[in-house]
Structures are given as structure tokens and as C-alpha cells.
VOBA-1610 file (N, C-alpha, C; in pm, whole numbers, padded with zeros to 5 digits, always signed):
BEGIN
Unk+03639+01911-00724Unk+03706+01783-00703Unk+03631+01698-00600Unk+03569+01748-00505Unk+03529+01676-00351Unk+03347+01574-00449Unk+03347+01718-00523Unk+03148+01707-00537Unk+03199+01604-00629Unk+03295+01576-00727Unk+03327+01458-00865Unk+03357+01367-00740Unk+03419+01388-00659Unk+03473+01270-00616Unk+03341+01153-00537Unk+03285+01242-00476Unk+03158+01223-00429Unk+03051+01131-00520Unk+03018+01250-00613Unk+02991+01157-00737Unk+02986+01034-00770Unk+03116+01016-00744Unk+03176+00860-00822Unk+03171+00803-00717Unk+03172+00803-00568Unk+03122+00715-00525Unk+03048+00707-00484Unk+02959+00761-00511Unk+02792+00743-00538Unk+02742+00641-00610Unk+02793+00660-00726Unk+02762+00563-00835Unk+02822+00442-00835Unk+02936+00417-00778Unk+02964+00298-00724Unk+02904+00245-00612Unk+02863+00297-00559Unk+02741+00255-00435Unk+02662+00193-00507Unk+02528+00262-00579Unk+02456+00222-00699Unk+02500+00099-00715Unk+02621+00072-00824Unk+02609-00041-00905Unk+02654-00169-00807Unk+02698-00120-00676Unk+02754-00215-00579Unk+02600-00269-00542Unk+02521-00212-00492Unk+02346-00261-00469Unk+02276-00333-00574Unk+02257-00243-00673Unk+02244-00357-00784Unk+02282-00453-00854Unk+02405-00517-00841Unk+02470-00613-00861Unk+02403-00723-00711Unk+02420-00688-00596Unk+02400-00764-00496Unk+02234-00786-00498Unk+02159-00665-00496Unk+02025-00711-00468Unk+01960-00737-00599Unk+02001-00676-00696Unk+01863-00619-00823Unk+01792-00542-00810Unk+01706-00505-00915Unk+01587-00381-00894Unk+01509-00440-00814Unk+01406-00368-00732Unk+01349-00454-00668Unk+01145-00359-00727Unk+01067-00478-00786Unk+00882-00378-00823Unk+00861-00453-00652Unk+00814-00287-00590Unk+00722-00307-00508Unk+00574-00275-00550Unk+00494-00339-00508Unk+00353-00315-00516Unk+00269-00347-00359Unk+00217-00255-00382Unk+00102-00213-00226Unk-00016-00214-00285Unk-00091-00300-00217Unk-00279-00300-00215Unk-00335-00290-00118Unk-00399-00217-00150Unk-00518-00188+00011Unk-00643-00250-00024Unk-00705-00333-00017Unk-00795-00423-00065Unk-00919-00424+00089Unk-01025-00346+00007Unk-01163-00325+00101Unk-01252-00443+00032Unk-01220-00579+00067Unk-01362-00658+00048Unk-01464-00630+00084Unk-01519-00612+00195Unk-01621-00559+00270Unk-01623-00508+00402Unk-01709-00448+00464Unk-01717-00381+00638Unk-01646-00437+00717Unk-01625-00562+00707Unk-01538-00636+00798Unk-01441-00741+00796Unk-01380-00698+00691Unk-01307-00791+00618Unk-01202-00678+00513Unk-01096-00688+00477Unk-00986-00608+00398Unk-00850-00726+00396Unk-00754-00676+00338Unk-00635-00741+00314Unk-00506-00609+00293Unk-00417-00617+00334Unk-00294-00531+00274Unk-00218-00623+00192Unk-00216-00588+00086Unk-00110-00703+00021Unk-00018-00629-00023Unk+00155-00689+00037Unk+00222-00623-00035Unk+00305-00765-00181Unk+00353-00701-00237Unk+00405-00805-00362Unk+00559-00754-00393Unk+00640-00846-00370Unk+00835-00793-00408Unk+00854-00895-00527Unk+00913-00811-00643Unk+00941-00909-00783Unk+01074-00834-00742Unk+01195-00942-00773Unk+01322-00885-00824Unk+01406-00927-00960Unk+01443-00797-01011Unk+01442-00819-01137Unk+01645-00826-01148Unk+01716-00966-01123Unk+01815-00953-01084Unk+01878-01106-01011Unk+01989-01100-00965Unk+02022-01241-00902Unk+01909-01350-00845Unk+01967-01452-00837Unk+01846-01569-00765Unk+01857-01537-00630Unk+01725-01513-00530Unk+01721-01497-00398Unk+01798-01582-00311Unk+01790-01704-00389Unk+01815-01847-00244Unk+01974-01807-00241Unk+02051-01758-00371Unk+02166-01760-00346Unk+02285-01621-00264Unk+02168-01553-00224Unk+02181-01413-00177Unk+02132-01396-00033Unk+02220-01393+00045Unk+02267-01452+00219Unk+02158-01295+00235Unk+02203-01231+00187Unk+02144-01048+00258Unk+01986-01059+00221Unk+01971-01061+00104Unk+01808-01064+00095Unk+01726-01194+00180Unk+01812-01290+00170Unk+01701-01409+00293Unk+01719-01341+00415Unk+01859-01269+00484Unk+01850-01221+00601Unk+01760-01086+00629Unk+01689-01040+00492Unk+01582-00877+00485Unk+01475-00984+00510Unk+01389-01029+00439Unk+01305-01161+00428Unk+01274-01199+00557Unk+01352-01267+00608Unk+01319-01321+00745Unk+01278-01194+00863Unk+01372-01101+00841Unk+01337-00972+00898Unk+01138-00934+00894Unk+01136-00916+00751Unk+00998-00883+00697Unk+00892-01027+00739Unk+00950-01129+00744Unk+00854-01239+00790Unk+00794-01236+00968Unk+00895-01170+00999Unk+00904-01170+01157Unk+00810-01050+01191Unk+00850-00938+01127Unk+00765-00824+01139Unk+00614-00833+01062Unk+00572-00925+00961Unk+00459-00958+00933Unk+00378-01075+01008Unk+00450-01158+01134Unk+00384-01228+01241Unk+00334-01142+01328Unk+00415-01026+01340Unk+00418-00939+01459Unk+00247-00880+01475Unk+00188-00861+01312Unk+00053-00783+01283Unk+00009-00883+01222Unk-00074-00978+01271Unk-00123-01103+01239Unk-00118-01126+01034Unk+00012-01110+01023Unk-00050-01156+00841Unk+00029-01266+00817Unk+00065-01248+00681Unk+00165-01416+00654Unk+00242-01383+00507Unk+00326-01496+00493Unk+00397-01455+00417Unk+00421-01588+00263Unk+00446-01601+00153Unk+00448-01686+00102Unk+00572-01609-00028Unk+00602-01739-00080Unk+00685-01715-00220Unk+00599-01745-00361Unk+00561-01687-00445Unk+00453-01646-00542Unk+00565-01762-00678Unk+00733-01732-00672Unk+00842-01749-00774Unk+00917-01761-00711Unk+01017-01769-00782Unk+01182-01777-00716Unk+01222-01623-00643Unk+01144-01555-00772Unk+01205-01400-00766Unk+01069-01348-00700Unk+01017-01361-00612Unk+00850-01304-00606Unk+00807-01358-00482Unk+00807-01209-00349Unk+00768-01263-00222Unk+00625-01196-00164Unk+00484-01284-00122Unk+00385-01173-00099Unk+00356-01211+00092Unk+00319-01090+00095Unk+00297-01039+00234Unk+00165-00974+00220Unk+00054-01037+00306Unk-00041-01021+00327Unk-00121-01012+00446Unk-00145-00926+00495Unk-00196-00893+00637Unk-00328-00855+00644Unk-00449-00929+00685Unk-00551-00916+00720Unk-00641-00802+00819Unk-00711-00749+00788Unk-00790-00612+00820Unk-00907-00658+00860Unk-01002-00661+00999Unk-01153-00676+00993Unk-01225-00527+01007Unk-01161-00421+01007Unk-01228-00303+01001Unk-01082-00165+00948Unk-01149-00013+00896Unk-01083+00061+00915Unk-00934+00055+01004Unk-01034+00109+01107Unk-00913+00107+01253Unk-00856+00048+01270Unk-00863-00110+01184Unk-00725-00227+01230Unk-00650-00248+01103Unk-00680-00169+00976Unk-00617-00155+00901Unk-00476-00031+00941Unk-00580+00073+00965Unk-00477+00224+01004Unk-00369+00143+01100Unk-00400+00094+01227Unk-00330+00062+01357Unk-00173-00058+01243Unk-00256-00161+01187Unk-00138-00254+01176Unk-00040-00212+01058Unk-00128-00094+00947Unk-00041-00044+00890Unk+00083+00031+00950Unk+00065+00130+00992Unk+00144+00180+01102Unk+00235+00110+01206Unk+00211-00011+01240Unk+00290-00106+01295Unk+00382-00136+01274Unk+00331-00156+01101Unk+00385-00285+01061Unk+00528-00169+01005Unk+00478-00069+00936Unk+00633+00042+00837Unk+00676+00112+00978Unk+00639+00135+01074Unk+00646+00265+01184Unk+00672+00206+01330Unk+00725+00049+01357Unk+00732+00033+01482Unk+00809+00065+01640Unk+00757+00040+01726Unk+00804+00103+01825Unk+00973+00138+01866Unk+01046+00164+01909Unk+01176+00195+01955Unk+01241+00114+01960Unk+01217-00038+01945Unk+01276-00154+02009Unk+01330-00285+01839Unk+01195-00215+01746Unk+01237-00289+01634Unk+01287-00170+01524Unk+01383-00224+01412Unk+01400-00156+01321Unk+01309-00059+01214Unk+01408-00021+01128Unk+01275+00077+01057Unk+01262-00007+00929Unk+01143-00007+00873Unk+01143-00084+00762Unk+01253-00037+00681Unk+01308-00115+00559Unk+01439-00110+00511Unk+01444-00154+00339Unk+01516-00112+00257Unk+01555-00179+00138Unk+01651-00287+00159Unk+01635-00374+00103Unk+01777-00460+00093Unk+01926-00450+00128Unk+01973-00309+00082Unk+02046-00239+00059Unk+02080-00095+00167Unk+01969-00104+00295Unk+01967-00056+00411Unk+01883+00080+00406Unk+01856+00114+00286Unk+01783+00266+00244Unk+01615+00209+00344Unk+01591+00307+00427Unk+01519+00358+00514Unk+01364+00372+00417Unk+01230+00334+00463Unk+01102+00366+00382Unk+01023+00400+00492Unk+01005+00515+00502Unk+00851+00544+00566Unk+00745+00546+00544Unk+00655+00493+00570Unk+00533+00481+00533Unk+00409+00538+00678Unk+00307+00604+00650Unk+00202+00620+00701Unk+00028+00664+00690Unk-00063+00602+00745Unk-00142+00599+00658Unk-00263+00624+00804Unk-00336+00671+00755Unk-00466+00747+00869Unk-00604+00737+00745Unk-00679+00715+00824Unk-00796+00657+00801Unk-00954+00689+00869Unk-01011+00822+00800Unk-01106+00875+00865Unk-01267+00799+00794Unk-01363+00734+00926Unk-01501+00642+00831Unk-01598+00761+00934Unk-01718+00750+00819Unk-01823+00787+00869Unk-01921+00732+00773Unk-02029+00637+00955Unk-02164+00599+00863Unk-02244+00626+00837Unk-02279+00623+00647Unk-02404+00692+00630Unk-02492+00592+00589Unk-02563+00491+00705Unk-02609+00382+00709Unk-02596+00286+00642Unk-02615+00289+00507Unk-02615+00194+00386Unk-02487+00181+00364Unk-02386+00236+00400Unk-02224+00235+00367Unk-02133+00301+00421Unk-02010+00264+00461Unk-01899+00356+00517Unk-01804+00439+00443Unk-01817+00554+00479Unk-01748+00632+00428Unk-01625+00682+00480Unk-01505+00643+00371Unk-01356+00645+00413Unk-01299+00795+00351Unk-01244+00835+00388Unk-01136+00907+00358Unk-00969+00857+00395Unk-00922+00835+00293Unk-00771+00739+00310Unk-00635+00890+00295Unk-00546+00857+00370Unk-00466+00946+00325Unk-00337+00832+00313Unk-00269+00855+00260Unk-00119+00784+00239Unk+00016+00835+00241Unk+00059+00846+00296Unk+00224+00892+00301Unk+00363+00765+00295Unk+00465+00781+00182Unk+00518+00686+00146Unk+00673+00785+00181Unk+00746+00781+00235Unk+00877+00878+00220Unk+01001+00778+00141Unk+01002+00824+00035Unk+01113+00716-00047Unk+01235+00859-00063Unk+01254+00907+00019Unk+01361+01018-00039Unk+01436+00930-00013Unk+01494+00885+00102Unk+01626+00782+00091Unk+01667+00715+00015Unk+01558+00683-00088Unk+01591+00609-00269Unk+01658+00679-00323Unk+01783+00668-00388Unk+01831+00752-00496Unk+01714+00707-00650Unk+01740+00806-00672Unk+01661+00779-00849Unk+01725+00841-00887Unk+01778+00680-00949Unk+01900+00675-01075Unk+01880+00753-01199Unk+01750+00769-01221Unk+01740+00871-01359Unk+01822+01030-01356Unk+01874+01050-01248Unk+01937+01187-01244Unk+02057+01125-01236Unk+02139+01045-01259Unk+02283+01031-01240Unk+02318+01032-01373Unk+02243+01041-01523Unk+02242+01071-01642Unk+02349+00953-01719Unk+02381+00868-01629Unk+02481+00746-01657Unk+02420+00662-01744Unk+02492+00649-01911Unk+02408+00556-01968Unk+02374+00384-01940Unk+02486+00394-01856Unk+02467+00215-01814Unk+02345+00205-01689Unk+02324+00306-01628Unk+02213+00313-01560Unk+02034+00382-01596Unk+02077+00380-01748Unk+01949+00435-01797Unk+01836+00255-01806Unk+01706+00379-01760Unk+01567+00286-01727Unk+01573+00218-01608Unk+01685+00217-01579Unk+01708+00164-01391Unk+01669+00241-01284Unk+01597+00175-01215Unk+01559+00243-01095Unk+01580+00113-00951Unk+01669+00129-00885Unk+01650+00054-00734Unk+01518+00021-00700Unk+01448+00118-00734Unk+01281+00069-00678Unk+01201+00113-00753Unk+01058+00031-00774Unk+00973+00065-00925Unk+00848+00006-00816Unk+00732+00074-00867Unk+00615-00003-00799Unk+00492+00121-00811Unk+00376+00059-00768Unk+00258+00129-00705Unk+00213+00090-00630Unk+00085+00200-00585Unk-00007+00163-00469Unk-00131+00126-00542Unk-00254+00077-00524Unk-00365+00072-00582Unk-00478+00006-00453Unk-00584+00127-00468Unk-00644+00128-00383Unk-00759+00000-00417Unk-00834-00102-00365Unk-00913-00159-00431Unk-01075-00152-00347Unk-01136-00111-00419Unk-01307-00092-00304Unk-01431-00067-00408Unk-01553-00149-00350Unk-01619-00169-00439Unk-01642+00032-00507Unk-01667+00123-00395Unk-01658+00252-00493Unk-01601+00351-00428Unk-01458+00397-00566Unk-01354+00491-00535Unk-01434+00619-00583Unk-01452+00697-00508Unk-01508+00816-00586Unk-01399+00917-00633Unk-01344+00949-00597Unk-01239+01028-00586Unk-01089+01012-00572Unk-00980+01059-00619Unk-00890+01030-00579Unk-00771+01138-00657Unk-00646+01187-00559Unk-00571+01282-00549Unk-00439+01154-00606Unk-00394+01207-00730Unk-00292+01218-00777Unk-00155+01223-00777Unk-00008+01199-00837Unk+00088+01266-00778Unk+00059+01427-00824Unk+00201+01468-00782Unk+00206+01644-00795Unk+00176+01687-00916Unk+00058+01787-00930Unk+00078+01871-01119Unk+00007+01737-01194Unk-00067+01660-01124Unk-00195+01590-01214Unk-00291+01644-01149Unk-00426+01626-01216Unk-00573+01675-01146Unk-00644+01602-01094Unk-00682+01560-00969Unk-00792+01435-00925Unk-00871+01418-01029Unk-00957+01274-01030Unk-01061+01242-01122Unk-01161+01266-01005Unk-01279+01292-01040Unk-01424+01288-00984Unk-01533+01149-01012Unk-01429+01044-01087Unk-01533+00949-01163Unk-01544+00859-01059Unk-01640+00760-01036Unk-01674+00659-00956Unk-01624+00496-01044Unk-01567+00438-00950Unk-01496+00335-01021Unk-01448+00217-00929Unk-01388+00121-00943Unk-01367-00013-00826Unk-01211+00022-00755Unk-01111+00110-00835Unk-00997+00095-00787Unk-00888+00254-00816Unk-00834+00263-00727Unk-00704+00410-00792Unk-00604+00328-00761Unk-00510+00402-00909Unk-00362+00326-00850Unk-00268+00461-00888Unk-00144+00448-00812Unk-00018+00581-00830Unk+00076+00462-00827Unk+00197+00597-00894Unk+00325+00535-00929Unk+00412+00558-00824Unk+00477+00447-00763Unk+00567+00560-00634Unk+00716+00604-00715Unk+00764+00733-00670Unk+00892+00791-00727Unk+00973+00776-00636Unk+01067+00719-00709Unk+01186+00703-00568Unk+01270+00862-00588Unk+01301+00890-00421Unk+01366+01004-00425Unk+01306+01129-00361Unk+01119+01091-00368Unk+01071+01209-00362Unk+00969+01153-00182Unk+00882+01194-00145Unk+00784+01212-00053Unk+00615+01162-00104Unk+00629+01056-00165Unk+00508+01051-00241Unk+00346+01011-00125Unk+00285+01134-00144Unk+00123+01113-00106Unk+00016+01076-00166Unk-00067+00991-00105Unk-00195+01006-00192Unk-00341+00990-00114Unk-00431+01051-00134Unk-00534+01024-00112Unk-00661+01010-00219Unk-00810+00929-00085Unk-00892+00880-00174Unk-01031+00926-00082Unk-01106+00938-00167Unk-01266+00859-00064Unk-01335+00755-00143Unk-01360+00679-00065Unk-01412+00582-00142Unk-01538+00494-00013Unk-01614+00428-00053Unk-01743+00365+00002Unk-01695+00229-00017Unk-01782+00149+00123Unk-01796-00002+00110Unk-01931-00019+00213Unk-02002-00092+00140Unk-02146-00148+00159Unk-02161-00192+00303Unk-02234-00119+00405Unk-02268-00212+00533Unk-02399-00278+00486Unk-02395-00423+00523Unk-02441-00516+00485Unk-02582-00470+00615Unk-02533-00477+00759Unk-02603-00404+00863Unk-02718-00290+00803Unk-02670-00242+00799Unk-02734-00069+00736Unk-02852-00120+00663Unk-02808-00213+00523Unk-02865-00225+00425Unk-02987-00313+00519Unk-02955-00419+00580Unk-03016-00507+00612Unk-03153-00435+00679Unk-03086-00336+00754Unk-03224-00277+00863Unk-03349-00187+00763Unk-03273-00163+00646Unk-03336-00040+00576Unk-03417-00122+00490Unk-03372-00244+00472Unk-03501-00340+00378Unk-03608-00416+00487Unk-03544-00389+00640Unk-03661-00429+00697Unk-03764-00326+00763Unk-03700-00197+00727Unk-03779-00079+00806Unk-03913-00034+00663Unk-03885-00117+00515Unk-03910-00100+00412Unk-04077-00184+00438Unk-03996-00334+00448Unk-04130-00448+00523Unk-04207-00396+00586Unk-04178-00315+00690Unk-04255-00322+00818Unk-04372-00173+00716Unk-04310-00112+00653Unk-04395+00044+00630Unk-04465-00034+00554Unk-04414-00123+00448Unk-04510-00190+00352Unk-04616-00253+00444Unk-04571-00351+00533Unk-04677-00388+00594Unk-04796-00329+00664Unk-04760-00195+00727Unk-04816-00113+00801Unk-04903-00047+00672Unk-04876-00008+00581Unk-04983+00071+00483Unk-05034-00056+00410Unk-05016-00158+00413Unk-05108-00270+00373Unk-05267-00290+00435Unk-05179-00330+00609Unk-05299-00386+00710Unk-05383-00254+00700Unk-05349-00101+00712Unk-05448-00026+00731Unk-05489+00062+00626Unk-05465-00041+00480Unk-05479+00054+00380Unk-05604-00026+00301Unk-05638-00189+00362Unk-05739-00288+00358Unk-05842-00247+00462Unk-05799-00191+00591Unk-05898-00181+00676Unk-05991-00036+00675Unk-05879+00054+00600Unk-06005+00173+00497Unk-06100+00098+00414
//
């Protein structure tokens, strides 16, 4: 009786959120233009009421606008239903630092949030090493969506194909070599511009990558250390 009763208002929870907020596609990009230069873009589509007329989501919004001044990025409306957040990176280390900021901040601000008050952790560490001509990343990702219910286990047909939260991550860099999967898939070994995962609400979703981006530096010195040998076996390859 307690666990039915429970149950049911569970599921009235559910349809009480989705009626107020809608589903909400998150999408996360980690975008490596080059050595000194990146972007985090995040992207919110809601598939559900009009925003302007929904007091709680402008009051999440403004929340997320405030906390995206906080780590120098910015914020714009893409649609009616469609908000992007974009925060600027000039290296690794200020990607790792403002990521972490921005989902993980100190004691004094909230924890990042759903609409609907469900809790998201996010964290992300970021190991480079240069092998002159290019930096080499190792990315790890940690997303904690257990606080999501996923509605696919409540077996409710009015809640079938519904999910509170739908989205991915996708890594973008000129070369992904590698990249780790969700659970019970096999990494690929192929070299390519981008990885993307599905996040599951409900579960602890990880991912990692290695992937390369071109030091322009590196390259630069190695076409002039190229000149100088050319030159050097020129002048004394005439004076034999």
C-alpha cells in the first residue's frame, strides 16, 4: 500500500513538471577551435509551454544568465523555445577551471538545477601534454543525472517516449582519436573531427576522449628549424 501509494505520487509529480516546464533537449559542446581559443556551448530546446508565459523558467534563466556572467560567457535566445549559453575558453586550464565553476560553485551559490529543482552535477578534468606540433588532451567527463527520474521505467502509457530530459554531449576538435562510450559499448580507435554520447537520465553518465589540436607555435618553429637546416646544407653543400 505505502510503495502504490508512493508510486502515484510520483507520477503525479512527473506530470505536475511536465505540464509546468515541458521536456526540456539539453545539448553540451566542448568546441576546441584552436590552442587558444575554445567555446562551451550549451543549447536548451523545450518541447512544451511558451517560456515568456512561465514565471519559473524566466526565474531558472535569469538564475543561469547570472551564473554564466559569473565565468565570462553570454547568453542569447536562438527561438521562443531555445536558450544558448556560451562561455569562452583561451586554453585547457580555463576551460577545466570555468567548467567546474560554472555546474560546481562555491558554498555561497546554488547547485545547478532543472526547472523543476532536480539537482545536475557535472565535472570535467582535463589532462594536455606538448608534443610540439600539437596538444595533447585527455578529457574526462562526469555528468550525475541520477536525480532525473527516467520516465521510461514508470511503464505509464501516457508517459511513453517522454523523458524530462533528452540531450548529448559532443566533443568538437580538429582530431578525436579515441573515445570511451556509454556502459557495454566498445571505444572506437578511428581518428575523426568530433565524439558525441547520449546523456541517460537517472543514471551517472561518463565519458572520455583524447583528442589533438594544432600548436600553431610548435608548427611555426619546426618550419623554421627546417629553413635554417635547409639553409645550412645549402651554404656548405655549394662551398664543397
Amino acid at each position: 500500500m505505502v510503495r502504490w501509494l508512493q508510486r502515484v505520487l510520483r507520477v503525479g509529480l512527473v506530470l505536475t513538471v511536465l505540464l509546468l516546464t515541458g521536456c526540456l533537449q539539453y545539448d553540451l559542446e566542448l568546441q576546441f577551435d584552436s590552442q587558444t581559443h575554445g567555446q562551451l556551448v550549451q543549447q536548451l530546446h523545450w518541447r512544451g509551454g511558451a517560456i515568456a508565459a512561465n514565471s519559473e523558467l524566466q526565474q531558472w534563466l535569469a538564475v543561469l544568465s547570472d551564473r554564466t556572467q559569473q565565468v565570462g560567457g553570454r547568453t542569447r535566445w536562438l527561438s521562443d523555445n531555445a536558450f544558448e549559453i556560451v562561455i569562452p575558453f583561451s586554453n585547457g586550464r580555463a576551460l577545466e577551471t570555468k567548467f567546474n565553476q560554472f555546474f560546481s560553485p562555491d558554498a555561497t551559490t546554488t547547485t545547478f538545477t532543472l526547472p523543476a529543482g532536480e539537482p545536475i552535477r557535472a565535472e570535467l578534468t582535463l589532462q594536455q601534454g606538448n608534443r610540439v606540433v600539437a596538444i595533447d588532451n585527455h578529457l574526462k567527463l562526469q555528468v550525475d543525472l541520477t536525480a532525473v527520474p527516467d520516465l521510461a521505467t514508470t511503464g505509464l502509457p501516457l508517459l511513453q517516449g517522454q523523458q524530462l530530459l533528452e540531450g548529448h554531449v559532443t566533443l568538437l576538435a580538429p582530431w578525436v582519436r579515441w573515445q570511451s562510450l556509454s556502459p557495454g559499448e566498445s571505444p572506437t580507435d578511428e581518428l575523426a573531427t568530433q565524439a558525441t554520447w547520449s546523456l541517460v537520465p537517472g543514471e551517472v553518465n561518463e565519458f572520455e576522449a583524447d583528442f589533438w589540436v594544432p600548436s600553431p607555435i610548435g608548427i611555426a618553429a619546426v618550419i623554421i628549424l627546417l629553413f635554417v637546416l635547409l639553409g645550412y646544407g645549402v651554404k656548405y653543400g655549394l662551398a664543397s
